[in-house]
C-alpha positions in Angstrom: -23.3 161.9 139.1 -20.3 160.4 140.5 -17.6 157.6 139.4 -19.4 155.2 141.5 -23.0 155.9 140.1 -25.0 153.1 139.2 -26.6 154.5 136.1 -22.9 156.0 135.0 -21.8 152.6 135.2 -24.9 150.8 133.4 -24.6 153.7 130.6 -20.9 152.6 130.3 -21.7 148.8 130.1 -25.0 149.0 128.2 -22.8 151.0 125.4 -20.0 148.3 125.8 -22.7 145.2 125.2 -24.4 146.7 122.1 -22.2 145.0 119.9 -20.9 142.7 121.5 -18.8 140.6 118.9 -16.6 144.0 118.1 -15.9 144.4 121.7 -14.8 141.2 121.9 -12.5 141.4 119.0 -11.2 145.1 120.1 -9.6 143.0 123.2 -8.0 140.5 121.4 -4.8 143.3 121.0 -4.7 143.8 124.6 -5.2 140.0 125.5 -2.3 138.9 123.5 -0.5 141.7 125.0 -0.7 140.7 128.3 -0.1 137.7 126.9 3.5 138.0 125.9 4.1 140.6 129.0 3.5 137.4 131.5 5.1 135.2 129.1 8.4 137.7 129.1 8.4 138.9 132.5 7.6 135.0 133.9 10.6 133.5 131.6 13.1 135.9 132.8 12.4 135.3 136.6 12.5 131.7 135.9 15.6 132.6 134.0 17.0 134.4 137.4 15.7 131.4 140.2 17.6 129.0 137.5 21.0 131.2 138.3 19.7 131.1 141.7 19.6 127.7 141.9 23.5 126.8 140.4 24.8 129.5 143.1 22.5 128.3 146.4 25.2 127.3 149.1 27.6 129.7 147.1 28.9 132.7 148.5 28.6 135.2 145.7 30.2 137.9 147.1 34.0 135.9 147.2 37.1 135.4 145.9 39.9 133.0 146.1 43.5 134.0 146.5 46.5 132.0 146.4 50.5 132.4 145.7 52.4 132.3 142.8 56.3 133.0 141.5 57.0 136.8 140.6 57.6 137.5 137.3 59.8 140.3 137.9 62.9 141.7 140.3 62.3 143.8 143.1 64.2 145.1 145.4 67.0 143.1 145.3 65.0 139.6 144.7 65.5 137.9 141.0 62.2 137.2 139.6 60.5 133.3 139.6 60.5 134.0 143.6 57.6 131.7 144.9 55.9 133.7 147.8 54.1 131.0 150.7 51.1 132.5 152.6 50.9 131.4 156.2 47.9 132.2 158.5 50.0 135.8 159.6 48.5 136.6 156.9 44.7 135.9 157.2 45.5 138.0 160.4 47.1 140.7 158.5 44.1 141.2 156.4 41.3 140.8 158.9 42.8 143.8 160.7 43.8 145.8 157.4 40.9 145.1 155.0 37.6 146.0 157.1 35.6 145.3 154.2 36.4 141.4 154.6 33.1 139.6 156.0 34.8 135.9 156.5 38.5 134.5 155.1 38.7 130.6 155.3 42.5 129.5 154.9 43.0 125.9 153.1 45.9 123.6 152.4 46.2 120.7 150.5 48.4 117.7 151.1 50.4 116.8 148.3 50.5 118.9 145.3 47.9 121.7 144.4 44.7 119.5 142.6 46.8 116.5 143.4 45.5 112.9 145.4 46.9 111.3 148.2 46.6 107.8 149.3 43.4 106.9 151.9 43.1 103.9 153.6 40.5 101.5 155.2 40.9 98.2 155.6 42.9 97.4 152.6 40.9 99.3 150.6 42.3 102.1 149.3 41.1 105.5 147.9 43.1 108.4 145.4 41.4 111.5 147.2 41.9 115.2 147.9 42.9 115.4 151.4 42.0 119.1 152.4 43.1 121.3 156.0 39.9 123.7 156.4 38.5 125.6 158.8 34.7 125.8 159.4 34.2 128.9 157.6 34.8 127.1 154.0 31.7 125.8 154.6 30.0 129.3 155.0 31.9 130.1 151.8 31.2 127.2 149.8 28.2 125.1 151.3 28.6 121.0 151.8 25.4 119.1 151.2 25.8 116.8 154.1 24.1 113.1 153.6 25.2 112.3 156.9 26.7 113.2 160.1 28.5 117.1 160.1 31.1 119.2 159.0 34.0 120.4 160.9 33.6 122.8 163.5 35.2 124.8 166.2 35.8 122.8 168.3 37.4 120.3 166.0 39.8 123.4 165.4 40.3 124.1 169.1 41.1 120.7 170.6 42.8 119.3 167.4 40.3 116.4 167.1 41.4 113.7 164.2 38.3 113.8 162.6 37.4 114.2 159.0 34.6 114.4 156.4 34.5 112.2 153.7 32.9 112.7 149.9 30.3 110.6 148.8 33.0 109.0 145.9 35.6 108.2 149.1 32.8 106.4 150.9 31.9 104.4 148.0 35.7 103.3 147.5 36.8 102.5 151.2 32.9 101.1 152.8 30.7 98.5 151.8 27.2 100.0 149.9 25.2 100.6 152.9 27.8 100.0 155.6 27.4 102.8 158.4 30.6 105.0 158.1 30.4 107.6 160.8 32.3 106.7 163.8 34.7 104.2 161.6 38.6 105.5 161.0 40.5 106.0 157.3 43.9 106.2 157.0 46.6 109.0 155.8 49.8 109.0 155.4 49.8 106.6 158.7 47.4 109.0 160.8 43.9 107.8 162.0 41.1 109.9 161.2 37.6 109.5 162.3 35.0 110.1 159.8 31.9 112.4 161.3 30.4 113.4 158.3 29.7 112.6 154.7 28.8 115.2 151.7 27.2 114.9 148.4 29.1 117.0 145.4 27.2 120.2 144.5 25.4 119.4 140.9 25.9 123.3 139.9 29.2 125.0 141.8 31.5 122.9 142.9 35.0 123.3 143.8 36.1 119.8 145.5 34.1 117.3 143.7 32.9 114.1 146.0 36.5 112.3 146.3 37.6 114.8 148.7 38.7 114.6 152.7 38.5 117.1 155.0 40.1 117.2 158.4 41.0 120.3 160.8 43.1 122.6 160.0 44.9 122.6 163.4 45.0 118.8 163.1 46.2 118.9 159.5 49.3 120.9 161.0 50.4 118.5 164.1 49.4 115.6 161.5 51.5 116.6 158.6 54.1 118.9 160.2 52.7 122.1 158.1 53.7 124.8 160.4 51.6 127.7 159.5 51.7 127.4 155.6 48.7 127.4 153.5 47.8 126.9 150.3 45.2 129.9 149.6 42.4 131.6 150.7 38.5 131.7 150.3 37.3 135.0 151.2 33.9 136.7 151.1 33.4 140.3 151.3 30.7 142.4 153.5 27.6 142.9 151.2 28.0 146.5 151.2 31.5 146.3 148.8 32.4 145.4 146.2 35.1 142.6 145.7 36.9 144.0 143.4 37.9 146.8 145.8 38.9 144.4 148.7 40.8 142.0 145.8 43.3 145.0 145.2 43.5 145.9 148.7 44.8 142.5 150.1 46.8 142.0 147.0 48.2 145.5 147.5 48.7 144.6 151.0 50.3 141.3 150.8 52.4 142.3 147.6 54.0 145.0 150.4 54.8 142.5 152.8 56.5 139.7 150.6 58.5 142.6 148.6 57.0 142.0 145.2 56.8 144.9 142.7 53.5 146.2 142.5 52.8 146.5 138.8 53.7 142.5 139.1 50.3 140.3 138.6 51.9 137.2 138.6 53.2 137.0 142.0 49.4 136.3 143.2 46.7 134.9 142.1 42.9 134.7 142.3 39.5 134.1 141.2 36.6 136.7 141.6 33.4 134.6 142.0 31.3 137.9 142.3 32.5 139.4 138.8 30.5 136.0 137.0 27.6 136.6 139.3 27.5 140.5 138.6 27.9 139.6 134.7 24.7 137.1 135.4 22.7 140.2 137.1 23.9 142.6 134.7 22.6 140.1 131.7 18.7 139.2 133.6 18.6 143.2 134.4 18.8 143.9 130.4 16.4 141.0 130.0 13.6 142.1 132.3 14.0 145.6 130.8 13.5 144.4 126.9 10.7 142.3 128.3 8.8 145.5 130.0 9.9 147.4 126.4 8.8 144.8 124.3 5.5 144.3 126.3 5.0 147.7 126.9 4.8 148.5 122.9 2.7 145.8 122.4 0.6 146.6 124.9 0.5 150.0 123.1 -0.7 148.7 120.0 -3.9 146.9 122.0 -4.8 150.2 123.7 -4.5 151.9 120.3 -6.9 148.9 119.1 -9.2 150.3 121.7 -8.6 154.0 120.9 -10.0 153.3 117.3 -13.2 151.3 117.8 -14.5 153.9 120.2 -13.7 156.8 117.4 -15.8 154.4 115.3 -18.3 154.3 118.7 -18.4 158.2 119.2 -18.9 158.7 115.5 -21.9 156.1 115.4 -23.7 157.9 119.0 -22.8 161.2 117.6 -27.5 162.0 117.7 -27.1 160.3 121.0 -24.2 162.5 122.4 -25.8 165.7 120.9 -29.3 165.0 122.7 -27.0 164.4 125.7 -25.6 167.6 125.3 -28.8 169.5 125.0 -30.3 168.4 128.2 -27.0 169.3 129.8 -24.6 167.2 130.3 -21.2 169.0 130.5 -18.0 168.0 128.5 -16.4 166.6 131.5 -19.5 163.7 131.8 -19.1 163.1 128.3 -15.1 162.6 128.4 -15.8 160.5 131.7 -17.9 157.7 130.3 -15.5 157.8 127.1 -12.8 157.3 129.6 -14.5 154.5 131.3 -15.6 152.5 128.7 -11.7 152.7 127.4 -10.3 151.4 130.9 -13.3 149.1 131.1 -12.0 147.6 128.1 -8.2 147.2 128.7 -8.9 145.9 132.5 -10.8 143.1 131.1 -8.7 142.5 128.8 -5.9 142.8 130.6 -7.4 140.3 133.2 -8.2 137.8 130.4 -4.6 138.1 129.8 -2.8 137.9 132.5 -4.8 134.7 133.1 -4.0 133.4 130.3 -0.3 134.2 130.6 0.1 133.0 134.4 -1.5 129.7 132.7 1.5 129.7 130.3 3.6 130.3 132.4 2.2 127.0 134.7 2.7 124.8 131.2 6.2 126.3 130.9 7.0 125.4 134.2 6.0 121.9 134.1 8.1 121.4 131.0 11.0 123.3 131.3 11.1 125.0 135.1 12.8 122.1 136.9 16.2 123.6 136.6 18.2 120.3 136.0 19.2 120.8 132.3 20.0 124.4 132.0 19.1 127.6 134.4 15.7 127.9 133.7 13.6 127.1 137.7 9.9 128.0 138.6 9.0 131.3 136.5 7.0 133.3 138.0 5.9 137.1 138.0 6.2 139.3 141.3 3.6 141.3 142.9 5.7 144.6 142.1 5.6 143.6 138.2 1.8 142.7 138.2 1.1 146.3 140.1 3.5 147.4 137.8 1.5 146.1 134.4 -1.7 146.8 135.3 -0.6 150.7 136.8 1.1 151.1 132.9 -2.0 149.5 131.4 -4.7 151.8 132.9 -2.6 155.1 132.6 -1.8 154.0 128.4 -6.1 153.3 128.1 -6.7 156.4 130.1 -4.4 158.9 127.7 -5.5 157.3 125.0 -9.2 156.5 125.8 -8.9 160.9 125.9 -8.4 160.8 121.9 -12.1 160.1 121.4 -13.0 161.7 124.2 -11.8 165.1 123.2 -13.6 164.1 119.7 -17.0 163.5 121.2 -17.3 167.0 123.4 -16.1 168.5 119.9 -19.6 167.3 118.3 -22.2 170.3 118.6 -26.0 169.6 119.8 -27.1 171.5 117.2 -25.6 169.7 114.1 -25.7 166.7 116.2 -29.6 166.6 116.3 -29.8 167.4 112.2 -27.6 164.2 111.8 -29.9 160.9 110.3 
């Protein structure tokens, strides 16, 4: 008789349905299981799509670097020596730091986080007027409203074009007034606005009372040279940013003379060590939710485990008649086996139901993102699989308890039993 016998399987049901109020009960354990497993597993991925959602448009994998004074003497120079990066320098490291994916150079007119004066028409506006190159925006992604960012070609023919923030729009247009094509004013240079960005809600870095022109307009405009103020930078997947961080600083702490134990002289921000302390904490989380639904899981299959004891020791006549015309240990532990995976897949199917349900109330509630990172939880095919692959092998080890117990019980003493 094989696993896919008809009569096997009516044996293993008709068993099952005799009383049918305990088998319902004996689920309950694995039910409320699943239950919380969905619950966990769901709430944790809705936990990493709300982290997700702060960092979209961010490149995780950068840093920001910019100069400072030294804070001590080397070789020959006092310290409070300001160093001044120039674009030499974004050469220098593109061509000595290979794990470098994209470095975007910036400067800022006027003091670092200070405003300058725009103007349009008498109407005037305290914004951060910016020099960038296109990359930035592959760094640090502009929600355009309207029109475009800089590009290329801005960079190559010098154009006097800029992109305005949504703030800077409302302080030099009229509500509504179209704004793309019209001209701002600063520091007595026309720009043409092409483009017009919304502030990021969750990462941002420029707020929306910001201007961006060119860079290699910013430099005829303003009479820069080649200085910048600092550097975005985003490092090839593969590496870690940590690694490339010491490297340029290494390298650039060689070529302005500054004492290498010195950690003044330079500064910067990893963005990827945040996001790798985010990972780090969901990782943990999605563990202690398998661990925690795991062992409660457990406790159901036990559940399940005991009544059929209680089920083998009440068909004990049956299983010794059984025995006597034949049947072999191995049939007996077989439908013993069924019944317990019969159990905990219906169970667990009632479950994970029930879960993927709370999870849809959750979501409704809670899984919009706006108010803290919490966006659309959900469970992946790999953790389902996963579930149910942990579920069946837990009902199938412990499903052989009263297996092993029934192919104990002798025909014999079996047929004496009232």
């Amino acid at each position: 008789m094989g696993i896919f016998d008809r009569d096997l399987w009516s044996e293993v049901f008709a068993t099952l349905g005799k009383n049918i109020l305990r088998t319902i009960l004996t689920t309950l354990g694995v039910i409320f299981a699943m239950i919380i497993l969905i619950l966990l597993l769901g709430s944790v991925q809705g936990m990493v799509n709300g982290f997700n959602k702060i960092f979209e448009g961010t490149a995780t994998n950068s840093m920001f670097l910019w100069s400072q004074s030294t804070s001590k003497p080397y070789k020959g120079f006092e310290r409070g020596r300001r160093i001044n990066f120039d674009l030499d320098d974004v050469a220098l490291i593109k061509r000595k730091v290979p794990e470098v994916e994209t470095i975007a150079p910036r400067i800022q007119l006027g003091n670092f986080g200070g405003e300058s004066t725009v103007i349009r028409e008498g109407k005037k506006s305290g914004s951060s007027v910016y020099g960038d190159y296109p990359e930035m925006d592959d760094i640090s992604k502009r929600k355009m409203v309207e029109g475009r960012f800089i590009d290329q070609n801005d960079i190559k023919e010098g154009k006097k074009v800029c992109v305005i923030g949504e703030d800077t729009y409302k302080l030099l247009f009229e509500k509504e007034e179209e704004a793309i094509g019209k001209y701002i004013q600063i520091n007595g240079v026309y720009f043409a606005v092409v483009g017009i960005y919304k502030k990021n809600d969750k990462v941002d870095f420029d707020g929306s009372n910001a201007v961006f022109v060119p860079f290699t307009t910013y430099q005829r405009a303003f009479n820069s040279g080649n200085k910048i103020g600092w550097m975005a930078i985003a490092v090839k997947p593969n590496y870690k940013v940590a690694v490339a961080e010491k490297k340029i600083k290494d390298l650039l702490k060689e070529k302005y003379k500054v004492a290498p134990d010195d950690n003044r002289a330079i500064g910067s921000f990893n963005f990827a060590e945040i996001f790798e302390g985010i990972s780090s904490f969901t990782l943990v989380l999605r563990i202690f939710s398998f661990f925690v639904g795991g062992m409660t899981l457990l406790a159901g299959v036990i559940a399940v485990s005991n009544i059929l004891l209680i089920t083998v020791k009440e068909r004990t006549k049956e299983i010794g008649v059984r025995r006597a015309l034949g049947a072999t240990p191995f049939v007996i532990k077989r439908q013993i086996i069924l019944e317990s995976i019969v159990l905990t897949v219906f169970a667990g199917m009632i479950g994970f139901i029930l879960g993927v349900g709370g999870l849809a109330v959750i979501n409704k509630l809670f899984g919009s993102g706006e108010k803290f990172p919490f966006y659309n939880p959900t469970v992946g095919l790999f953790q389902l699989i996963g579930s149910f692959i942990i579920m069946i092998s837990l009902s199938v080890l412990i499903g052989l308890i009263p297996a092993f117990r029934a192919i104990k019980i002798k025909p014999i003493e079996a047929l004496r039993e009232e």
